[in-house]
C-alpha positions as CSV (number, residue, x, y, z in Angstrom):
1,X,76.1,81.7,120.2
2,X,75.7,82.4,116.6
3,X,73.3,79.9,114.1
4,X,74.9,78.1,111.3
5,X,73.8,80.6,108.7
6,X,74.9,83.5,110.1
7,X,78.2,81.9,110.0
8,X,77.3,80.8,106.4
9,X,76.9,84.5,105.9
10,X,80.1,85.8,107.6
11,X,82.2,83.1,105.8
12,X,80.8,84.4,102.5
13,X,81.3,87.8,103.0
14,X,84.3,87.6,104.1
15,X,85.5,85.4,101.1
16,X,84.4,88.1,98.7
17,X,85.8,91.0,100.4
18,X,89.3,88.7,100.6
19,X,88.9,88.3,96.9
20,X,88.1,91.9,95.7
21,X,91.0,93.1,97.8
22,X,93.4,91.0,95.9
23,X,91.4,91.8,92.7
24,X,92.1,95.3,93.7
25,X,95.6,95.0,92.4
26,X,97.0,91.5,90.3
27,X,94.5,88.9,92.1
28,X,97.5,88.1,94.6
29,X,97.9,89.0,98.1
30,X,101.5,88.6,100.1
31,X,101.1,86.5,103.3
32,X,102.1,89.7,105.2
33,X,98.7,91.1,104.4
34,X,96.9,88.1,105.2
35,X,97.8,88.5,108.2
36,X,96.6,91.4,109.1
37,X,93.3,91.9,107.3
38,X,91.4,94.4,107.5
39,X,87.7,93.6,108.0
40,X,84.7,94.4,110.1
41,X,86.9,97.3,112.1
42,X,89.2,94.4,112.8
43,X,92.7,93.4,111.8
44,X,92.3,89.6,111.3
45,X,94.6,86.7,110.6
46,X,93.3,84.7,108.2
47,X,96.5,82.6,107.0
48,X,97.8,80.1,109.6
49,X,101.2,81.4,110.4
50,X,103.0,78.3,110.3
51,X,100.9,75.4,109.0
52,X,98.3,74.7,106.5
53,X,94.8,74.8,108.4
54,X,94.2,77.4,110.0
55,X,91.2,77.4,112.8
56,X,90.9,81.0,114.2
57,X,88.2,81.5,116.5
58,X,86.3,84.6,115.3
59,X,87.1,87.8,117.3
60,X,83.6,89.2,116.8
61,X,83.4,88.3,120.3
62,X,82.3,85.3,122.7
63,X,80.6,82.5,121.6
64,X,81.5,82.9,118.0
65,X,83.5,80.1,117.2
66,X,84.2,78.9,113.5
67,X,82.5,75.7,113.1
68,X,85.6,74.3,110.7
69,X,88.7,75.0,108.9
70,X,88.4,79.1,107.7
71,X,91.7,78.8,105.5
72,X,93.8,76.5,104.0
73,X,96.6,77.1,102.0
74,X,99.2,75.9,99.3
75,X,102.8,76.8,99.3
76,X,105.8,76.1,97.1
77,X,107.6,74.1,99.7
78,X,106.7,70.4,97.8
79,X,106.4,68.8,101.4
80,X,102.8,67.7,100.6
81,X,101.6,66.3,97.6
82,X,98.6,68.8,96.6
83,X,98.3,68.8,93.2
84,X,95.7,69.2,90.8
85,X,93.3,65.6,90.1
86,X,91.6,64.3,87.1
87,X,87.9,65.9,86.5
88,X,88.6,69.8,87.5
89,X,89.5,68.9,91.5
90,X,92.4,69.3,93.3
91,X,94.3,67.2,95.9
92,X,94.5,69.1,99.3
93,X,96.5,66.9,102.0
94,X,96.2,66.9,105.5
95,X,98.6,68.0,108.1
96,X,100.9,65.5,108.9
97,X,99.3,63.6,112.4
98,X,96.4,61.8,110.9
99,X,92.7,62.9,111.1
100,X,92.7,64.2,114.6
101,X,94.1,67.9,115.5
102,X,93.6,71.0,113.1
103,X,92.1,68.0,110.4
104,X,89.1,67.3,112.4
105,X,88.0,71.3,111.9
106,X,89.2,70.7,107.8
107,X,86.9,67.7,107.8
108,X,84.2,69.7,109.6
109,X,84.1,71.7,106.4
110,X,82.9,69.0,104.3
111,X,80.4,67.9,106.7
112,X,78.3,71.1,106.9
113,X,79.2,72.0,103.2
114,X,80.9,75.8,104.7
115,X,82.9,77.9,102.2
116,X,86.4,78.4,102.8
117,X,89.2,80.0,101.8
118,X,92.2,78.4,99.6
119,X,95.9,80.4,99.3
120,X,97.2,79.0,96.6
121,X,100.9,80.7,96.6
122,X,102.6,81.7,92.9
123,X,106.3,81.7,91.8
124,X,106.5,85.4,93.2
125,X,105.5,84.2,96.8
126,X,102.2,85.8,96.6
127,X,98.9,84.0,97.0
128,X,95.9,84.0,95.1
129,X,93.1,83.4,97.1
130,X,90.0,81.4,96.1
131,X,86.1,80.5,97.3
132,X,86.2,76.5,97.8
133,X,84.7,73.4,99.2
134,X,85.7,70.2,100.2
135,X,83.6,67.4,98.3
136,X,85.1,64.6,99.0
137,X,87.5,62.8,102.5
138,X,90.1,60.4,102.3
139,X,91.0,60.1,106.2
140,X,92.7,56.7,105.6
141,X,94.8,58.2,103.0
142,X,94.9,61.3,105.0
143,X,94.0,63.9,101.8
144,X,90.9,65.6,100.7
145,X,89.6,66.8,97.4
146,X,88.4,70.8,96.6
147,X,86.3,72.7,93.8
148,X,85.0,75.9,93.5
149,X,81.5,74.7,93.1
150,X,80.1,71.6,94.8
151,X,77.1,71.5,91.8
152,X,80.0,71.6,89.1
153,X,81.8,69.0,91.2
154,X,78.9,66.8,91.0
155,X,78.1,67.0,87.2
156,X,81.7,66.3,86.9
157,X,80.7,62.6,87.9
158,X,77.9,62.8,85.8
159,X,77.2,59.7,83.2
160,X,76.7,62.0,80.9
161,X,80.0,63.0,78.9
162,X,78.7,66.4,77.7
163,X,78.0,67.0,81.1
164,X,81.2,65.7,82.7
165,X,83.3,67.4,80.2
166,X,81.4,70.9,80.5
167,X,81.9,70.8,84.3
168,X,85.6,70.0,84.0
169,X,86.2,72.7,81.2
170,X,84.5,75.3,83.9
171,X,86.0,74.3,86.9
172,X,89.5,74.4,85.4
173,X,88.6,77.3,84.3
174,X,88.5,79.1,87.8
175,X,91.0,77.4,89.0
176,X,93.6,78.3,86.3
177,X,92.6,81.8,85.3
178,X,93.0,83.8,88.5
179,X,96.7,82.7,88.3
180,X,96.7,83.6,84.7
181,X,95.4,86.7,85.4
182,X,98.0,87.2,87.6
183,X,101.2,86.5,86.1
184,X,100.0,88.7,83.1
185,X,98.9,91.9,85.3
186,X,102.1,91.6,87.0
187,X,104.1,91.4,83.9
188,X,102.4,94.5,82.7
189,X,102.3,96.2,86.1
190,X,98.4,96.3,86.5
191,X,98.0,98.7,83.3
192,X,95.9,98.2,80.5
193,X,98.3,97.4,77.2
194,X,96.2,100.0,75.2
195,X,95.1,102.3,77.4
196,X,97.5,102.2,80.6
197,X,94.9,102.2,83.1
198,X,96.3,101.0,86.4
199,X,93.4,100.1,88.2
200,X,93.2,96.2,88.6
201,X,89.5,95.8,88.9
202,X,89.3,97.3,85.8
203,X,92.0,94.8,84.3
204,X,91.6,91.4,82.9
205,X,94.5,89.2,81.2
206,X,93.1,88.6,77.6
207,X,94.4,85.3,75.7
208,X,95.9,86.0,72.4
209,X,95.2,82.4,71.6
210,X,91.5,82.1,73.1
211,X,91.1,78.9,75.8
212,X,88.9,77.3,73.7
213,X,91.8,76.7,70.9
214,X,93.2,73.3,72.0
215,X,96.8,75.1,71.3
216,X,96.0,77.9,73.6
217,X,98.1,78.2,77.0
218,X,98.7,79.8,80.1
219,X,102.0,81.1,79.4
220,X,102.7,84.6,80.1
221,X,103.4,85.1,76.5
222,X,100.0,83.9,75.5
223,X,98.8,86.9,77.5
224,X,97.6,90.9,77.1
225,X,96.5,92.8,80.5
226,X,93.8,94.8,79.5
227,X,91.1,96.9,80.4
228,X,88.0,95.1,80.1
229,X,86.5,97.5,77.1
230,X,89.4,96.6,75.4
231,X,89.9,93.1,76.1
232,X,86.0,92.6,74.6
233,X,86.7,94.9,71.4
234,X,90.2,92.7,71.2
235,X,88.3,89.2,71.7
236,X,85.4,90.3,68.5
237,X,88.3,91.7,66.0
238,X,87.5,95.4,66.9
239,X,91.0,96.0,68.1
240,X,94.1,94.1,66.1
241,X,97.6,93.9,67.5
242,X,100.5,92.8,64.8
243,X,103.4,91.1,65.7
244,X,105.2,94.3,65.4
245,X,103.3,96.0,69.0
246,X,101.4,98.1,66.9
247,X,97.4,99.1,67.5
248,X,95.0,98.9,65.1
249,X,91.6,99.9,64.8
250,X,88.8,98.8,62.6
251,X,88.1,100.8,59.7
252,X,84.5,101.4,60.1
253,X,85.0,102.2,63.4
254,X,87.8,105.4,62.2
255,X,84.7,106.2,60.5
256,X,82.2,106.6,63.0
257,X,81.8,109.7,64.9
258,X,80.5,109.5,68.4
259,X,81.5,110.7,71.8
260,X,85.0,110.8,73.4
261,X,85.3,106.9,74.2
262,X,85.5,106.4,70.5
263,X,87.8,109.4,69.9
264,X,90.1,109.0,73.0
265,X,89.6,105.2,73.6
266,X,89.9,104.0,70.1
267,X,90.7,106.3,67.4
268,X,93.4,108.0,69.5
269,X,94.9,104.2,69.6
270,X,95.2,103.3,66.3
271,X,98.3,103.1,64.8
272,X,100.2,103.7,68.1
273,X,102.7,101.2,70.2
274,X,101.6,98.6,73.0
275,X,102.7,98.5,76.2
276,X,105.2,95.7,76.7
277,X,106.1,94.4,80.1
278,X,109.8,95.4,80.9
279,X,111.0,91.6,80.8
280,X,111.4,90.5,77.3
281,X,110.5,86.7,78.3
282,X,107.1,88.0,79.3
283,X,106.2,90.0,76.6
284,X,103.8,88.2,74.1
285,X,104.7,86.0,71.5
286,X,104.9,88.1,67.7
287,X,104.2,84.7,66.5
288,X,100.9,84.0,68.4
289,X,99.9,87.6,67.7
290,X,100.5,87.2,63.8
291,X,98.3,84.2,63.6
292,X,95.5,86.4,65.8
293,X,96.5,89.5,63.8
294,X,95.2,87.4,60.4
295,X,91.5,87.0,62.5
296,X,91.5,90.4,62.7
297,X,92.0,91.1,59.2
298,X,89.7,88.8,57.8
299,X,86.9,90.2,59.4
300,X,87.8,93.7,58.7
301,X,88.1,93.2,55.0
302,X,84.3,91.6,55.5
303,X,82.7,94.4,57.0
């Protein structure tokens, strides 16, 4: 028999290694692949192939049972009513049969507060997988509730608005971006828009519109995939994009001379085209990058 924490420890491990797999390409994994993962010199299944819940028993041999639920997961089909809830939570509905059956392992997970793993599938049929916990039960009404964090779950019922609101903001946050970052990497085909770089760890999907702009949004069009050197000089005005495709550089910085980061990186960028996903509805808005573009302006004529 194994103790509770080294199952903690599996579970965790496991989460991350599911993660940075997908984060190896566009954050997304196909359910093919999840069921067959590779890990620990195994192939394991870690996607029930039918249902929801899925309740392996670990193949690290005897004894080594799962305490609760290892997976859940999401799907397009609209047959249950998960759905995102008020405060940063989201709605995660039992299997249809009441508590007993695979839900009594789901419940399990709230009970001795385990990790698991959430497949939330996208338009493209893929799944983005996340680190969750359940936080709160509703066996009567047959649903629980999961968040990436059970802290930021519980200042999110704090009396405190600042508080509340903060743990909200963040908790949306993780939930929304990794499916942002995905449709925008798979627009752009896991290259960097400046750079090309294809390698997804590497790659983050910069707003044009930053989140914290009440008119920001998720849409695809809203969106850049790049490397993460660029996507920081992009977010403090270093590198401008006008509504034309076109890559600019700060000034000061066509100035400077330094090592080949700055000459290759940069320099070599200015002035030249970005790289536009092949579909013309996902390539971003020349209006959205106009009113960025100005930002960019304003600060160069400062320094």
């Amino acid at each position: 028999m194994w103790t509770s924490e080294e199952e903690l420890t599996l579970r965790e491990d496991l989460i991350q290694k599911v993660i940075a797999c997908a984060n190896e390409g566009d954050g997304t994994l196909t359910r093919s692949a999840l069921g067959k993962f590779k890990y620990a010199g195994e192939e394991v299944r870690l996607i029930d192939p039918q249902g929801g819940i899925w309740n392996p028993r670990a193949p690290w041999g005897p004894g080594m049972e799962f305490t609760a639920t290892l997976s859940i997961n999401t799907t397009n089909s609209g047959k249950y009513e998960d759905q995102e809830m008020s405060g940063g939570l989201w709605r995660y509905d039992y299997q249809s049969g009441g508590s007993a059956g695979k839900n009594t392992k789901l419940r399990k997970a709230m009970e001795f507060q385990l990790p698991l793993l959430w497949f939330k599938q996208q338009e493209n049929g893929k799944y983005i997988p996340y680190r969750v916990f359940i936080i709160s039960d509703y066996p009567e009404e047959e649903y629980c509730l999961i968040a990436p964090e059970r802290e930021l779950a519980s200042v999110a019922r704090s009396e405190s608005e600042i508080e509340r609101r903060y743990a909200e903001r963040i908790m949306k946050q993780r939930l929304h971006q990794p499916a942002f970052r995905a449709k925008v990497l798979a627009a752009y085909e896991t290259k960097c828009a400046v750079c090309r770089i294809n390698h997804g760890r590497l790659l983050d999907a910069a707003h044009i519109i930053p989140d914290s702009d009440e008119s920001s949004t998720t849409s695809v069009t809203n969106g850049l995939s790049l490397c993460k050197i660029h996507h920081t000089a992009y977010d403090i005005n270093i590198v401008g994009i006008d509504s034309e495709y076109r890559i600019h550089i700060r000034n000061d910085l066509m100035e400077e001379i330094d090592g080949p980061m700055l000459e290759h990186g940069f320099k070599g960028a200015d002035n030249t085209e970005l790289w536009l996903p092949r579909h013309v509805s996902a390539q971003p808005s020349p209006d959205l990058l106009s009113r960025r573009f100005l930002e960019f302006q304003a600060q160069a004529e400062v320094i």
